[in-house]
C-alpha positions in Angstrom: 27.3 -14.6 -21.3 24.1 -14.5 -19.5 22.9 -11.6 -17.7 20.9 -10.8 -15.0 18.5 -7.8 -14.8 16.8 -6.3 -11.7 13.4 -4.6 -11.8 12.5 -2.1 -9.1 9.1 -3.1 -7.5 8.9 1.3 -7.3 8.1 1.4 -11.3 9.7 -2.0 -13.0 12.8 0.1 -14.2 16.1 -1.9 -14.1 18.2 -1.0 -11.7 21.2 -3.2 -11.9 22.1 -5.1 -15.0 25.1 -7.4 -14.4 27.2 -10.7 -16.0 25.8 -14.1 -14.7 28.7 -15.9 -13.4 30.1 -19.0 -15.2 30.6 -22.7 -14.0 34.4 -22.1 -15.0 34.2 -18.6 -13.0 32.5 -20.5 -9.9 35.7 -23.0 -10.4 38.3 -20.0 -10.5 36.5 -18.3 -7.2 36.4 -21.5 -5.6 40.0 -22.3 -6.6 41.2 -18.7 -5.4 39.6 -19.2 -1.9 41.2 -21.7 -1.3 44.7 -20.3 -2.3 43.9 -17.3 0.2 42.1 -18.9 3.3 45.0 -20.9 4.3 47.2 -17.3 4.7 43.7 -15.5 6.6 43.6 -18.5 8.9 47.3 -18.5 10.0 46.9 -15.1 11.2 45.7 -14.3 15.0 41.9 -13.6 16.2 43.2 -10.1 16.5 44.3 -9.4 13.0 41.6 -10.6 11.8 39.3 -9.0 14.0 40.8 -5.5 12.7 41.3 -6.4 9.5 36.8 -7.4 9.3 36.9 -3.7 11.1 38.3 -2.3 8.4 36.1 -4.2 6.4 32.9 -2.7 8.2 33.9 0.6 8.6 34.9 0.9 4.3 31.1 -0.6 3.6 29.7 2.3 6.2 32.1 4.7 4.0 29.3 4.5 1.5 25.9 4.3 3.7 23.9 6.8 1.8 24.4 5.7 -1.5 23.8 1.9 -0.1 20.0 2.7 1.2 19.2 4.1 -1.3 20.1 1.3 -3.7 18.5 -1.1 -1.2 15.1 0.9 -1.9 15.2 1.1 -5.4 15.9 -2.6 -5.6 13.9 -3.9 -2.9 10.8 -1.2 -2.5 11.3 -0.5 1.4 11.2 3.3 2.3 14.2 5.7 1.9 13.3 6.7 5.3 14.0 3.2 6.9 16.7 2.1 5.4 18.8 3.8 8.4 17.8 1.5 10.2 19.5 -1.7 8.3 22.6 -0.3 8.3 22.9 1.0 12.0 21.5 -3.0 12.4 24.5 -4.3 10.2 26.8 -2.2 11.8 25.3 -3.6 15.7 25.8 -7.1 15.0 29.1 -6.8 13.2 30.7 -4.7 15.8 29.3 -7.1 18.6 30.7 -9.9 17.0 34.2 -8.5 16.6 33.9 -7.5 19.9 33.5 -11.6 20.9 35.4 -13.2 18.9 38.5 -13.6 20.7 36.8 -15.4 23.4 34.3 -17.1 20.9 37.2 -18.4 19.3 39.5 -19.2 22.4 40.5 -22.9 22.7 38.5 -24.7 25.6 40.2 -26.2 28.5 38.9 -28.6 30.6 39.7 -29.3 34.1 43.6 -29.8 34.2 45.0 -33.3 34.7 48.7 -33.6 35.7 51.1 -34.6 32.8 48.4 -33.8 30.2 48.0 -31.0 28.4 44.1 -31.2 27.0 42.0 -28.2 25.2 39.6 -28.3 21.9 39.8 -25.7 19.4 38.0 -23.6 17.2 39.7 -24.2 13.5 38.0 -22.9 10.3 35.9 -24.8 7.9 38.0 -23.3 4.6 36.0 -22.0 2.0 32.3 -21.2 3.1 29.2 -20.0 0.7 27.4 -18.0 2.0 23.2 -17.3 0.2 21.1 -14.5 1.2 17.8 -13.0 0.2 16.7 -9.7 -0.7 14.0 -8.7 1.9 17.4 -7.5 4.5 19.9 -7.5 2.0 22.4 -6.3 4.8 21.3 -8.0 8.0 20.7 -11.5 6.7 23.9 -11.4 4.9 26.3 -10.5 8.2 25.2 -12.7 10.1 27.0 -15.7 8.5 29.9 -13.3 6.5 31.2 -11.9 9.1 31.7 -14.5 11.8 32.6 -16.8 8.9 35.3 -14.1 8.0 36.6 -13.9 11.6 37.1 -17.7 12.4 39.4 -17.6 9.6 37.5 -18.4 6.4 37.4 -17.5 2.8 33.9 -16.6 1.7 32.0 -16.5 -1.6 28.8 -14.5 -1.1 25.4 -15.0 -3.5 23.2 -12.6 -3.2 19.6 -12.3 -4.4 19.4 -11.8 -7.9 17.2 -8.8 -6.9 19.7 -7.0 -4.5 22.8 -7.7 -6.3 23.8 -4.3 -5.3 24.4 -5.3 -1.7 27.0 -8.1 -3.1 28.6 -5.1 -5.0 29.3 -3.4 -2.7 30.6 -5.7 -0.3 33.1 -6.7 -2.8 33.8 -3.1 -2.6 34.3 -2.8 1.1 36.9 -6.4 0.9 39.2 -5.0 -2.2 39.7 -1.5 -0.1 40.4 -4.2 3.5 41.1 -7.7 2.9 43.5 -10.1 1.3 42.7 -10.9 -2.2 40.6 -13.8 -2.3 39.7 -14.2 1.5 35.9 -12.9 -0.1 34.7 -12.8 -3.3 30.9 -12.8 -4.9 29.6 -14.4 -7.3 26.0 -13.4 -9.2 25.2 -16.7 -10.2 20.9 -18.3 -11.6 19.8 -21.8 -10.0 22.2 -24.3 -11.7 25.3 -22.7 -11.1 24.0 -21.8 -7.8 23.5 -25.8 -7.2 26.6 -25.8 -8.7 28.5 -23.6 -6.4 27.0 -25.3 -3.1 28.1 -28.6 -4.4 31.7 -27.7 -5.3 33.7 -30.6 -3.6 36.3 -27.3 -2.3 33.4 -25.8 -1.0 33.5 -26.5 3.2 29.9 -25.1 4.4 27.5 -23.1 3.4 24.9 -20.6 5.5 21.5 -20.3 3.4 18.6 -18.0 4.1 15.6 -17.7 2.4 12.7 -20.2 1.8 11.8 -23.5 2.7 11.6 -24.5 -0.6 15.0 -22.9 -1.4 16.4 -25.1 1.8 15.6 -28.3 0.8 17.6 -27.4 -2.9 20.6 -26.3 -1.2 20.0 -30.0 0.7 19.6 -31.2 -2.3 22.6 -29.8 -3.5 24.8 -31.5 -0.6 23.7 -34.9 -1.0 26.7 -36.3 -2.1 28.8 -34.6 0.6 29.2 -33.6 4.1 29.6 -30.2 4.9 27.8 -27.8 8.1 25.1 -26.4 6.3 23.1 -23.5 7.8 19.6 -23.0 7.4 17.5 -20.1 8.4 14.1 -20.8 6.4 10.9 -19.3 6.7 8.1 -18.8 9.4 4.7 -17.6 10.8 5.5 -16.3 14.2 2.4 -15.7 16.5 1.5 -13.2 18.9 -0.4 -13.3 22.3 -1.8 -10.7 24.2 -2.9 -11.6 27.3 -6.4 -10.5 29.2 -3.9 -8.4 31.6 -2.1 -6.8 28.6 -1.0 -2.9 28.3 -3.2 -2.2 25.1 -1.8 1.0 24.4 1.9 -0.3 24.6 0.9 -3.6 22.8 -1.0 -3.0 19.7 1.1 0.1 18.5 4.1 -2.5 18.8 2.3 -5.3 16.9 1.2 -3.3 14.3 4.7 -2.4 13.9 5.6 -6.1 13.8 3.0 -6.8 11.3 3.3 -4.6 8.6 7.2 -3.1 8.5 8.7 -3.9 5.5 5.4 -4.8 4.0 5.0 -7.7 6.4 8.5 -9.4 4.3 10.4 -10.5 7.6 10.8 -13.9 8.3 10.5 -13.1 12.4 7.5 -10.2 11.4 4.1 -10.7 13.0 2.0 -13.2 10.8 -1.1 -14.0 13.4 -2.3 -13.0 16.8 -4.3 -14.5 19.0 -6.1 -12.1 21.6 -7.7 -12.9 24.9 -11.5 -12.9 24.5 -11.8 -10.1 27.1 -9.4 -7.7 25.6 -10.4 -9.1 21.7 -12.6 -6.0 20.5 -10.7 -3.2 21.8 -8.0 -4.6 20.5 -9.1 -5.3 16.6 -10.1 -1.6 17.1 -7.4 -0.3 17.5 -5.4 -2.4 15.5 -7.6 -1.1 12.5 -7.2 2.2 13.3 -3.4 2.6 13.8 -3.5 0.2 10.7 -5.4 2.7 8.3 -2.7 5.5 9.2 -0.1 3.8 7.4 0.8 6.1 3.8 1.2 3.3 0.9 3.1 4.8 -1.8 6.4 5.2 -4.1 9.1 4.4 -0.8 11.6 7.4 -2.6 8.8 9.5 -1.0 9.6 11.4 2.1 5.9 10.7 3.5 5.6 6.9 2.5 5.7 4.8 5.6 4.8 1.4 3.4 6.7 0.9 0.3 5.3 -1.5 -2.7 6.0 -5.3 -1.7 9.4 -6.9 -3.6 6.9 -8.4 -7.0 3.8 -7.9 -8.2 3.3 -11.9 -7.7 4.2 -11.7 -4.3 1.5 -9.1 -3.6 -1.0 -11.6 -5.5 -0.4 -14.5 -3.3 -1.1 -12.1 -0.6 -4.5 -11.0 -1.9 -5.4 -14.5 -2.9 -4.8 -15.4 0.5 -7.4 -13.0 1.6 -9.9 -13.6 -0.7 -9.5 -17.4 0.2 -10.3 -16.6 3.7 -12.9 -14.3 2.9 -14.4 -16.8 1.1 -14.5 -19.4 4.0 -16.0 -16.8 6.5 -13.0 -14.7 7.7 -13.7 -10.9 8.0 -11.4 -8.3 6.2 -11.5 -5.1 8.3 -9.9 -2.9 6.0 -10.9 -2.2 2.3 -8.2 -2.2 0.1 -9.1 0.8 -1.4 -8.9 2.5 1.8 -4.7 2.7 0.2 -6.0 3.0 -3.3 -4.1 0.1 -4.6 -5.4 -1.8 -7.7 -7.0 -4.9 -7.3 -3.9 -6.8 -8.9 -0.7 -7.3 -10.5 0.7 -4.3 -8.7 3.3 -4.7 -6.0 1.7 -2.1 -4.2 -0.8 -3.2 -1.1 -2.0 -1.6 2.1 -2.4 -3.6 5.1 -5.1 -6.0 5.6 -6.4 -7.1 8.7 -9.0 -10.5 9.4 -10.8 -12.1 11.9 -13.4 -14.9 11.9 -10.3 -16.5 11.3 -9.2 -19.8 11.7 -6.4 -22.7 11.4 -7.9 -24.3 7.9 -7.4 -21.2 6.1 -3.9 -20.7 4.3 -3.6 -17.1 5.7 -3.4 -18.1 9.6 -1.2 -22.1 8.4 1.7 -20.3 5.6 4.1 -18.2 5.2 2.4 -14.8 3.9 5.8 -12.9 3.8 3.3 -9.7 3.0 1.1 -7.2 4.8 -2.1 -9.2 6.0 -2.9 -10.5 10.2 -4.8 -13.2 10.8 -6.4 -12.2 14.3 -8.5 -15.0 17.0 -10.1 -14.8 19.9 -9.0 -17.4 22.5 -10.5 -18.0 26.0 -7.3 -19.0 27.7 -3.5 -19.7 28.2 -4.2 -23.2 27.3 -6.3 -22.4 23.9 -3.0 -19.8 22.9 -0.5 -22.0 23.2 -2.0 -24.7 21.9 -3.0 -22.8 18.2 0.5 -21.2 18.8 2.5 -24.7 18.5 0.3 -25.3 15.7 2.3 -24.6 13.0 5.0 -25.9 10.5 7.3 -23.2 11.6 9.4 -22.1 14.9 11.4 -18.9 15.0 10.1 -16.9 17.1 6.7 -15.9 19.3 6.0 -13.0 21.5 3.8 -12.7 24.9 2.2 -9.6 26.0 1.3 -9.6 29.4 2.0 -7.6 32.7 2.7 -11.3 34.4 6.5 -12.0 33.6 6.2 -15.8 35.5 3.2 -16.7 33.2 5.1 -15.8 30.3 7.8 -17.8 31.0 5.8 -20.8 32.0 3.9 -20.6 28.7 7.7 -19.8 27.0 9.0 -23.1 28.0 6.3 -24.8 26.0 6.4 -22.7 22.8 8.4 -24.8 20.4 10.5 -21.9 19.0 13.3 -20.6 18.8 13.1 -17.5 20.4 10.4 -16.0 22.9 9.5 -12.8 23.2 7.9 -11.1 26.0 6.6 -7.5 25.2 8.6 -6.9 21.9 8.9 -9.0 18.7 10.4 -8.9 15.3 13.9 -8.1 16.9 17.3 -9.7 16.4 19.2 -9.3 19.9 23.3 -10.0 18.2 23.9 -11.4 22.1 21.4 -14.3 21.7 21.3 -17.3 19.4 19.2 -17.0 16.3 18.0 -20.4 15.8 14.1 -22.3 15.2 12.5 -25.6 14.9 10.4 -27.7 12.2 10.4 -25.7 9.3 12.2 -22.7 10.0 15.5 -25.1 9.3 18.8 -25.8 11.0 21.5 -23.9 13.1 22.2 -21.1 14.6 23.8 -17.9 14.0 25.1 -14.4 16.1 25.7 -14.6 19.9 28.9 -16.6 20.7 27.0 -19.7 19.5 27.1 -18.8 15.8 30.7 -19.2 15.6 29.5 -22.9 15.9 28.5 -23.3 12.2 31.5 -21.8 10.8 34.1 -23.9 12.5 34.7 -27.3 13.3 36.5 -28.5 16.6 40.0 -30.1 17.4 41.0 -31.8 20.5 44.3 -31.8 21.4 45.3 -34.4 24.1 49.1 -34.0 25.1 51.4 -35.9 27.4 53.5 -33.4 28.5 55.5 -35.4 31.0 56.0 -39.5 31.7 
């Protein structure tokens, strides 16, 4: 049997060593899915929406033990890990909380004799794929709505948080029926393998563009809802009327948590000419306070990225723009990280920058801003839609009409005005181009996970 090892990004240690999956153990999974979905679905909203509780509440049993394992495997500080699971527990609770009237049959207007509605039935068996850089938030987001409109699920994690997965199963064998969700630890083919199983009924993938189009790939010869939450390189404006002292503090923040690896973090900024230089300034300086270092470390507010690879394409990046004119603002020994093949690397901030260069056009996924100085609304919005991606983009101005004039033209899909790199559980999560297909959380996420019935009844002649 293969075997899959996971390196820490802290020190390269393995910290999980587990069995690979086979193609025969993806068929029993599948098979045993099946067998228990059709029990799950027949019971009401309500059962299941105490039974995905219970679910919740045995995960949260063990919430210490899980941040911790999320650092080791991932490199984000012990410190804010907290924070993922009070984020996992928000969106899980809020959607238990709407289920029952997410998942409520619609009526229409009422005709006499007929009895009409459409309802909400499960797909059966959904996969569910999620990436490493939230190992808990990106995964609830499709596992537990797919688990309270009545399907079975079979959870892939990332091959470097396999952790997470564990203990999920963990949390189902002490809460749910046997079967209704399973995991599987699984490498590319079977993976392919697993999306493409004829007795699989949807699947909800996040992670990159390139992964997307293999999971598309992976469907061809089948139709099945497929959810997509793919990359991005959501922009930033600040306004000439824009509260510096509340706004750059808050950017910052958006740029650089979790080493820069969120696909809604902060990847460019564009800065009203009149407000550009106190703004760089301050960015810098608020920038250079940030403590690189191992993320077990009470004192480390930046932990090491998740590979020394991904840390490279970030400095290659830099050195690219450099190269063609850009300014770096920030020398990297400032953090005293080496000048490669370390995961470990401070935050880098450029200007002089511009569209040709990689660093303002794709995905960094790392801890580097592009930042440009624009002479109006018009300039802003126009380098803002100027992009392969559409998740989200965020406004900072004192002016909440002109921020939702220039929202209605942003083509993503989410605006923010005077926050960013948030996930509100109430709204759709969704984007354009790039960023893929679908939504999830709000009431609106149920959408992928079920499929609609209409009922039309002649109740009297």
């Amino acid at each position: 049997m293969s075997t899959l090892q996971t390196h820490s990004p802290i020190d390269g240690a393995i910290v999980a060593e587990l069995e690979l999956h086979s193609l025969s153990e993806v068929d029993v999974s599948v098979q045993h899915a099946g067998q228990a979905q059709h029990a799950w679905a027949e019971l009401s909203v309500d059962a299941r929406c105490t039974a995905v509780g219970k679910f919740v509440d045995a995960l949260l049993q063990n919430s210490e033990a899980i941040g911790r394992e999320i650092t080791l495997q991932m490199g984000r500080p012990l410190s804010q890990t907290p924070g993922e699971l009070a984020g996992f527990e928000e969106r899980a609770r809020h959607m238990i909380s709407i289920a029952p009237t997410a998942l409520a049959h619609h009526q229409p207007t009422a005709v006499n004799n007929f009895d009409r509605y459409i309802e909400r039935l499960p797909l059966g068996t959904v996969a569910v794929l999620s990436p490493w850089n939230y190992p808990l938030l990106t995964s609830v987001n499709a596992i537990v709505p797919a688990l309270l409109a009545g399907n079975a699920v079979l959870l892939k994690h990332s091959g470097q948080t396999p952790l997470v997965a564990e203990r999920y199963a963990a949390a189902a064998l002490a809460s749910l029926p046997q079967g209704v969700f399973q995991i599987l630890h699984l490498d590319h083919h079977n993976t392919a393998a697993l999306v493409s199983h004829p007795n699989v009924d949807g699947v909800c993938f996040t992670g990159s563009v390139t992964g997307g189009l293999a999971v598309q790939q992976a469907l061809s010869n089948k139709f099945v809802p497929c959810g997509l939450e793919l990359g991005g390189k959501d922009p930033a404006y600040v306004r000439a009327d824009a509260d510096l002292d509340f706004t750059v503090g808050n950017l910052v923040d958006g740029a650089f948590f979790n080493s820069g690896q969120s696909c809604c973090g902060i990847e460019r900024i564009y800065v009203h000419q009149d407000r550009f230089d106190s703004f760089v300034e301050q960015f810098v300086a608020i920038s250079q306070d940030y403590v690189l270092g191992n993320p077990l470390d009470a004192a480390t507010t930046l932990g090491p990225m998740v590979k020394a690879s991904a840390a490279d394409y970030v400095r290659q990046q830099v050195t690219d723009a450099v190269a063609a004119g850009a300014q770096s603002l920030i020398s990297e020994s400032h953090f005293g990280a080496s000048a490669a093949n370390t995961p470990y690397l401070g935050p880098q901030v450029l200007i002089d920058v511009n569209h040709s260069m990689s660093v303002m056009r794709d995905e960094s996924f790392g801890p580097v801003i592009g930042i440009m100085r624009v002479g109006s609304d018009e300039e802003a919005l126009a380098l803002m839609n100027d992009s392969d991606y559409g998740l989200t983009a965020s406004l900072w101005t004192e002016d909440v009409d002109a921020a939702r004039q220039l929202g209605r033209h942003i083509d993503t899909g989410t605006v923010f005005l005077n926050r960013c790199d948030y996930l509100d559980p109430a709204l759709a999560w969704t984007g354009v181009k790039n960023t893929g297909r679908g939504v999830s959380l709000s009431a609106l996420g149920f959408d992928q996970v079920t499929r609609l019935k209409s009922w039309h009844l002649r109740t009297h002649r």
